[in-house]
VOGU-3710 file (C-alpha; in Angstrom, 3 decimals, decimal comma):
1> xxxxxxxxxx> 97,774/81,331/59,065  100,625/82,816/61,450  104,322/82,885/58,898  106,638/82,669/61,105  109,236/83,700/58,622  108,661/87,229/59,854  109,908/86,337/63,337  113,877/85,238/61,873  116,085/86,941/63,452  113,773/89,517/65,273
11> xxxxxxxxxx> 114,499/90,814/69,012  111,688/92,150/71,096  112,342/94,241/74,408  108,988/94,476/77,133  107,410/96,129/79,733  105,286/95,155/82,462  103,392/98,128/84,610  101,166/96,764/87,713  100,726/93,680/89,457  102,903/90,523/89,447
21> xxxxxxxxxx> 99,401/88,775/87,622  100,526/91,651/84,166  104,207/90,138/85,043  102,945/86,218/84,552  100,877/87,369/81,605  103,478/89,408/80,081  106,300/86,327/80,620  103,623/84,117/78,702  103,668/86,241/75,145  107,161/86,352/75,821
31> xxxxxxxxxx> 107,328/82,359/75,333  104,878/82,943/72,402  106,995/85,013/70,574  110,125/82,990/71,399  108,568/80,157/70,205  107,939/81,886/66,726  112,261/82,351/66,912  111,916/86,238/68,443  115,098/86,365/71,015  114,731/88,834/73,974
41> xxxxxxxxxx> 117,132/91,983/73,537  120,133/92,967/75,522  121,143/95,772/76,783  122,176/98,348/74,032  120,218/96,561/71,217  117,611/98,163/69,444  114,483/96,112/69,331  112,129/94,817/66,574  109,513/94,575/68,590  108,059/96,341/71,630
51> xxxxxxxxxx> 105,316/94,908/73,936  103,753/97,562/76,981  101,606/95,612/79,370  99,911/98,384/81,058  97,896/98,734/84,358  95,405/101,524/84,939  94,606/100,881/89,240  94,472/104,857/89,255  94,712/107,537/87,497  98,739/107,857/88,190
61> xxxxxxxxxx> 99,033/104,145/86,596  97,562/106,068/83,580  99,811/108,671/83,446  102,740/105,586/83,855  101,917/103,831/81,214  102,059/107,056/78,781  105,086/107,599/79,880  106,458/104,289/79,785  105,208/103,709/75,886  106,975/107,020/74,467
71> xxxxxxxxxx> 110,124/105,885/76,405  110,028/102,746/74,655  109,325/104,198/71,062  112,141/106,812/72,095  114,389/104,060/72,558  113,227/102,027/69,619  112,648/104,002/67,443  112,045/101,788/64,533  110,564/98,792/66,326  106,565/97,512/65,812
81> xxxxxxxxxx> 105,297/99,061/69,308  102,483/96,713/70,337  100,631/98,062/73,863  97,980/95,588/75,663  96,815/95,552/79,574  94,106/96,815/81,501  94,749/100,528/80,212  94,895/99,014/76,836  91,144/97,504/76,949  89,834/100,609/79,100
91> xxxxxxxxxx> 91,125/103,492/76,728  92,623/102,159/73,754  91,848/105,093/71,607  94,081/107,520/73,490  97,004/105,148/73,341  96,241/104,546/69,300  97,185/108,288/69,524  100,312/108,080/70,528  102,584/108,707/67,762  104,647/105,001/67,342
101> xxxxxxxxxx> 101,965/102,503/69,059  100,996/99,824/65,980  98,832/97,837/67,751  96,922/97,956/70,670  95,196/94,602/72,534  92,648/94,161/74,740  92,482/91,641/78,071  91,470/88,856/75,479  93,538/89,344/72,743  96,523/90,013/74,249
111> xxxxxxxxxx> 97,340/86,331/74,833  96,938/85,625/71,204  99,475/88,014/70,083  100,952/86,818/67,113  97,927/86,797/64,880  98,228/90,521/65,309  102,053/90,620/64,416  101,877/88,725/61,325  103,552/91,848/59,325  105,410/93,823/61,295
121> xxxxxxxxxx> 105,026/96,877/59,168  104,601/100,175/61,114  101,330/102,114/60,821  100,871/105,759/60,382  97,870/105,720/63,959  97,667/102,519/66,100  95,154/99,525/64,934  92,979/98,890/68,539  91,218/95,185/68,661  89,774/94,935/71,872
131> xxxxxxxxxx> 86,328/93,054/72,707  84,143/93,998/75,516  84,554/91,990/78,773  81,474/90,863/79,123  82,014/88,397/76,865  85,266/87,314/78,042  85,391/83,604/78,864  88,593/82,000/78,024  91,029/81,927/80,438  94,495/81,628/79,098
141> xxxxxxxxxx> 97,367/79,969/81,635  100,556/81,811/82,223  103,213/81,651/84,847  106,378/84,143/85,007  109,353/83,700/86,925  110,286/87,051/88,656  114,735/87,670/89,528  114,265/86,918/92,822  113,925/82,884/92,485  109,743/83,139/93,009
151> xxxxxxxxxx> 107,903/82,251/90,650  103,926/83,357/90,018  101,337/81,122/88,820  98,003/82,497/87,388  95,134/80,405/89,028  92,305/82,812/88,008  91,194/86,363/86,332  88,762/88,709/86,090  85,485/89,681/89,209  82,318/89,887/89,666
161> xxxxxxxxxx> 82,065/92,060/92,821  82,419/95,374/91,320  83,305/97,607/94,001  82,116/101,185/93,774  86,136/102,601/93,444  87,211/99,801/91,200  87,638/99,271/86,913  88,896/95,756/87,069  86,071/94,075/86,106  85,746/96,271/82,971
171> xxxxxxxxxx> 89,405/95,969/82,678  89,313/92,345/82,667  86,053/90,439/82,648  84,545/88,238/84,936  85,707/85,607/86,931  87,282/83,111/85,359  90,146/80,503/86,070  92,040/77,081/84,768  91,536/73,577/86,100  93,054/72,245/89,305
181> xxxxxxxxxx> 94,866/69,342/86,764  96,351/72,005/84,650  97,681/74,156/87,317  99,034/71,278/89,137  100,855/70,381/86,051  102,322/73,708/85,651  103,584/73,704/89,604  105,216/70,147/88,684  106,798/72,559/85,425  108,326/74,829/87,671
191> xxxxxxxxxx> 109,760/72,119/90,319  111,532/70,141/87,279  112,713/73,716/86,130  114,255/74,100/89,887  112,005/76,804/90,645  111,164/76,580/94,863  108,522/79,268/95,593  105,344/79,666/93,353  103,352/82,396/94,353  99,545/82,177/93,483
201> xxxxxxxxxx> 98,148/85,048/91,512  94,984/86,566/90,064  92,271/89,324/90,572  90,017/87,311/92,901  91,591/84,131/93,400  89,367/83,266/96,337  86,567/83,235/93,903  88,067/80,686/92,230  86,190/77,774/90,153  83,757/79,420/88,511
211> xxxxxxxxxx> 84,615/78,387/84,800  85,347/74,728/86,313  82,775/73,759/89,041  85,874/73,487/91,519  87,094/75,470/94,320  89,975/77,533/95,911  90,619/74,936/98,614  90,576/71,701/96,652  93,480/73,735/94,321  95,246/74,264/97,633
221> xxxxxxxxxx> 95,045/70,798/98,673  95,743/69,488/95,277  99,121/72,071/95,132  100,268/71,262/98,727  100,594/67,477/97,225  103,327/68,752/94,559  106,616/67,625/94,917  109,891/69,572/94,440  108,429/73,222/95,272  109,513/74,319/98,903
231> xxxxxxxxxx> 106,613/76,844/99,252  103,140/78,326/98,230  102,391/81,882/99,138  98,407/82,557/98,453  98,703/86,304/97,384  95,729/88,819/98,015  92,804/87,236/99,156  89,530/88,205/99,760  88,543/87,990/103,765  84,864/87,001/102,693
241> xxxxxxxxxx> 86,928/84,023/100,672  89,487/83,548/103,003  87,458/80,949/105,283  88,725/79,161/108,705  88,909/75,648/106,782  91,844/77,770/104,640  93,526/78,989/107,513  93,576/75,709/109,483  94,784/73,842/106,099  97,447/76,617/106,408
251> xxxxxxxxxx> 98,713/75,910/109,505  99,179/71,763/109,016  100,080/72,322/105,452  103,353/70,715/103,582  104,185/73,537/101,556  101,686/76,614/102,231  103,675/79,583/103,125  102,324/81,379/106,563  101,921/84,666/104,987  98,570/85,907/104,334
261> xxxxxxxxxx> 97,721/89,263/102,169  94,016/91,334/102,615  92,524/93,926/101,576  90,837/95,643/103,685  90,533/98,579/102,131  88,654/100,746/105,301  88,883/100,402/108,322  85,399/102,099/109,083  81,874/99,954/107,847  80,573/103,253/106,781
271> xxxxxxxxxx> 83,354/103,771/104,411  83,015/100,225/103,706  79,695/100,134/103,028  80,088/103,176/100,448  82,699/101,198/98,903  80,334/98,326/98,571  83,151/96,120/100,255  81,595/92,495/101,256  82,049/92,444/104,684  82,474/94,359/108,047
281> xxxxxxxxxx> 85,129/95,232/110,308  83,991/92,520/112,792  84,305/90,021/109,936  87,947/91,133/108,933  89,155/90,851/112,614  87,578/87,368/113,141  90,112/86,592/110,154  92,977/88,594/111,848  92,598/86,575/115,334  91,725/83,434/113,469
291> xxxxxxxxxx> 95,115/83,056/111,711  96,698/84,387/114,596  95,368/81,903/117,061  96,202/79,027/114,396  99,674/80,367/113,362  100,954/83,081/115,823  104,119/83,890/113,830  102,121/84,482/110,263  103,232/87,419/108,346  99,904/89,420/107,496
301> xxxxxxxxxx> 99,813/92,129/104,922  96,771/94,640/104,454  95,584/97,019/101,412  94,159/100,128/102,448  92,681/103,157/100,165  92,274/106,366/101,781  90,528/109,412/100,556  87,531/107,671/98,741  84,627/109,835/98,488  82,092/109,484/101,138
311> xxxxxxxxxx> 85,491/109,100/103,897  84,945/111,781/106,288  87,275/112,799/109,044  85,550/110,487/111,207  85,209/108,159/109,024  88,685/108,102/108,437  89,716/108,132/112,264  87,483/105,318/113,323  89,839/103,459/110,364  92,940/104,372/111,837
321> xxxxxxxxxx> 91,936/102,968/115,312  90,585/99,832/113,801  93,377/99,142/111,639  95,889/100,180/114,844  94,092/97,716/117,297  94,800/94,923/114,548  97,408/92,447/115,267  98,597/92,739/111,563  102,422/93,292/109,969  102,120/95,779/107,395
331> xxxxxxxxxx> 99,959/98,039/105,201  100,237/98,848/101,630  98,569/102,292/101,571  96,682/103,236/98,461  95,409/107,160/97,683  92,195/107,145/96,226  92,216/108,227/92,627  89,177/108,815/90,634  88,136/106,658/88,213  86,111/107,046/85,173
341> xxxxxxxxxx> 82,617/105,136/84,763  83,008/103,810/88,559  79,780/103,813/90,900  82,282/106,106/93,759  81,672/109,184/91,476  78,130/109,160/92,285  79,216/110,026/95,895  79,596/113,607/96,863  81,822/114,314/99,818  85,219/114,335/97,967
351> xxxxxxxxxx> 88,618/114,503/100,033  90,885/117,067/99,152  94,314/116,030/98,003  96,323/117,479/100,879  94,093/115,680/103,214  94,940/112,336/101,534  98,258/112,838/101,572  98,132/113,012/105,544  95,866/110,330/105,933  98,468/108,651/103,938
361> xxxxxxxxxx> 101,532/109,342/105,794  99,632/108,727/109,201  98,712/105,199/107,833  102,203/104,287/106,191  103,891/105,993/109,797  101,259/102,918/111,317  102,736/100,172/109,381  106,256/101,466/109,575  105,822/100,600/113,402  103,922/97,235/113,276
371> xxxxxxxxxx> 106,581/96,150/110,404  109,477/96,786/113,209  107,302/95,441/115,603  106,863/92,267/113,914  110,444/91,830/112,645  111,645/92,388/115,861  110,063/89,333/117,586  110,920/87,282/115,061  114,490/87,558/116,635  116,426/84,423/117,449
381> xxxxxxxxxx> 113,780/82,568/116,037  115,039/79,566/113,363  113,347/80,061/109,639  113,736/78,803/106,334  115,091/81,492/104,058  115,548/81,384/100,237  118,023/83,641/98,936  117,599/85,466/95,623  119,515/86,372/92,415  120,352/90,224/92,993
391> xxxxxxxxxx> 123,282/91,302/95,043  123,771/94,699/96,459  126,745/95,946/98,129  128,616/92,414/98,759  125,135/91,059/100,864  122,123/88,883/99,228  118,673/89,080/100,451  116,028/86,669/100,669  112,341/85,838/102,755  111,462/83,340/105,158
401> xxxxxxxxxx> 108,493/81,478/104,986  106,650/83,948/107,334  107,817/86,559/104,803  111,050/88,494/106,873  113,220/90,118/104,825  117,015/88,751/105,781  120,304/89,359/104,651  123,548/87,833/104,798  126,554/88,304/102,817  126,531/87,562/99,250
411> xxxxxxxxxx> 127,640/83,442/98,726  126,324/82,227/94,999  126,440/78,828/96,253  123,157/79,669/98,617  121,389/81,607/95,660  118,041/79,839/95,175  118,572/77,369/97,995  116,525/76,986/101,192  118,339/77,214/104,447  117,802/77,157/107,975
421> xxxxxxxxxx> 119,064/80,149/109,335  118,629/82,276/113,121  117,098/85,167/112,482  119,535/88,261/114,073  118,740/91,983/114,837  117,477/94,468/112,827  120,073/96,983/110,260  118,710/99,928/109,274  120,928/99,889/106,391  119,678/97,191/104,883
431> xxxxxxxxxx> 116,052/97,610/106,147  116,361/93,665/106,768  117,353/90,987/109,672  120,754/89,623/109,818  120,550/85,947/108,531  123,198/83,766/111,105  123,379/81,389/109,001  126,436/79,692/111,513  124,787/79,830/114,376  123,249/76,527/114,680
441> xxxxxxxxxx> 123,441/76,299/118,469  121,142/79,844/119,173  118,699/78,960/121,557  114,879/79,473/120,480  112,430/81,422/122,439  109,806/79,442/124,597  107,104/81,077/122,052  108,603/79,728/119,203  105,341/78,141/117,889  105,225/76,518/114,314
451> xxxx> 107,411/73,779/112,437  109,539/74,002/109,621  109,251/71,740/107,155  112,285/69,519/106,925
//
């Protein structure tokens, strides 16, 4: 039996390291423990509470996280330091270590939190309850809204595929996810709370329906049919999941955002066959020209890890021209870090760090110039834009629906509001398009090629 009488008056500060999925899961204990009557803290306060939601991608997230939890206890000194997340469940010892951490969680405690507050009393070493993932089956529902009006919806957790460079599945189980009717009524949540843009999160949400005998493109459909929320954006995305029926639903869809994220990972099917990736290179740009053909002015985002083991030079130069000859809008470049227990360290060519730090700069010089590239032709062209929250400098920024950063200057009335707008020229300043947001008369290029939705 939780007594809530411990919560009274109680303020809790938090952290989130890692991927906007830790950021939805971190905003849902936040609602638990405001329910109990723990108020966030402000600036300057000293908390009562401290929750760490760690990440552990590589071996730098690590080294984060440590950081981040003694600069917490450093600034809270006297507050019940409670540390969960995928670095939580994969080393929870060390982090019981650290002098100040109370309580540490694993992936399926941590949404069950205050059965592990129920005292508050500091301990002299950390008190770890974690399960192994294996067993993992309940998925637990959260959705976070972000400062920049978007908000993100868990539809799914955990994989199956376990990739020869990858801890997520021990980090968080298997693949799991909610119900189509429950995440629907969560997407009608946010619309009545004036939220406009959910964005769809989880480890392997193309895999979704496991746990319910449904499927990733009967949640679309369902979603698309929700009133009040101007967009969807499907975040990363498998390309063995990402099938033509999605990408043509896409294109004729209500509300679905033309903005697809995938990893690729490597550009080379040696590499990706050492990764144990589940497809090929002529796979990936079937997907690239698919969505291309059906929506010519979708914004296409690819992950990329270089200096796995096993990635030769020419391994690693086959990539580059692959991933160059792809008609794509921008890379997130990952360096390879090792990780403990994974299949990669098996492998025995190993990439020195120097040489992943060029391969690195060559591949973020790459999407540098196909990011221009694609902003640039999206000049003149009317979009959609929803402005957020944070001002900087006297201008406000927000994305289209094809995901181009714009910028106008700074009107609260347009915060959170979707407008049609002319996309202008580029500022270096701002790293973003000029929004002409009085300009109604511009005329379009002939190549303008998709609809707004009115």
């Amino acid at each position: 039996m939780i007594d809530n009488t411990v919560f009274e008056n109680k303020k809790a500060a938090y952290y989130t390291l890692g991927c906007k999925l830790n950021f939805a899961e971190t905003s849902a204990i936040g609602q638990q423990l405001q329910q109990a009557g723990v108020t966030r803290v402000r600036k300057g306060q000293k908390a009562d509470i401290c929750v760490i939601n760690t990440c552990s991608v590589t071996e730098l997230a690590d080294k984060k996280c440590r950081q981040a939890i003694r600069k917490m206890i450093h600034e809270h000194p006297d507050a019940f330091v409670v540390v969960t997340g995928c670095y939580a469940q994969l080393k929870p010892d060390d982090i019981a270590d650290i002098n100040g951490v109370d309580v540490v969680l694993g992936a399926e405690q941590k949404l069950d939190i205050l059965r592990y507050l129920n005292e508050l009393k500091k301990k002299d070493r950390g008190s770890v309850f974690t399960g192994k993932t294996t067993r993992i089956k309940t998925f637990v529902p959260s959705c976070s809204a972000d400062d920049r009006t978007r908000y993100f919806l868990k539809v799914q957790d955990g994989c199956d595929y376990f990739c020869s460079f990858c801890t997520i599945p021990h980090a968080r189980g298997r693949s799991r996810n909610g119900s189509i009717a429950s995440l629907v009524t969560q997407a009608r949540d946010v619309a009545r709370q004036g939220g406009k843009e959910i964005v769809l999160t989880g480890v392997n949400i193309g895999d979704f329906g496991h746990t319910t005998g449904e499927n990733f493109f009967d949640l679309l459909k369902a979603l698309d049919a929700v009133d009040g929320i101007e967009r969807f954006r499907i975040s990363s995305i498998e390309p063995n999941l990402l099938t033509d029926e999605i990408i043509d639903f896409v294109a004729r869809s209500k509300r679905f955002a033309p903005h697809f994220h995938i990893p690729l990972q490597a550009g080379s099917d040696a590499t990706l066959k050492l990764m144990k990736r589940r497809y090929d290179t002529a796979l990936f740009r079937h997907k690239i020209e698919k969505i291309k053909q059906a929506l010519p002015d979708a914004f296409i985002g690819v992950d990329v890890i270089v200096g796995v083991r096993g990635e030769t030079d020419e391994y690693f130069a086959a990539g580059e021209g692959f991933i160059d000859s792809l008609d794509i809008s921008q890379l997130h470049v990952f360096t390879y870090s090792e990780r403990p227990g994974t299949q990669a360290l098996n492998i025995e060519h190993v990439v020195e760090p120097r040489e992943k730090q060029r391969r690195s700069k060559l591949l973020l010089n790459l999407s540098d110039r196909k990011l221009r590239s694609f902003y640039e032709s999206q000049q003149g062209c009317r979009r959609k834009v929803l402005f957020e929250h944070s001002k900087h400098g006297g201008k406000m920024h927000g994305f289209t629906e094809n995901y181009v950063k714009l910028y106008a200057d700074y009107d609260p009335a347009l915060i959170n509001q979707v407008i049609e707008v002319v996309v202008g020229g580029f500022n270096e300043e701002e790293m973003a398009m000029e929004a002409l947001i009085h300009s109604p008369h511009i005329s379009l290029p002939k190549e303008f090629s998709f609809n707004v939705s009115q």
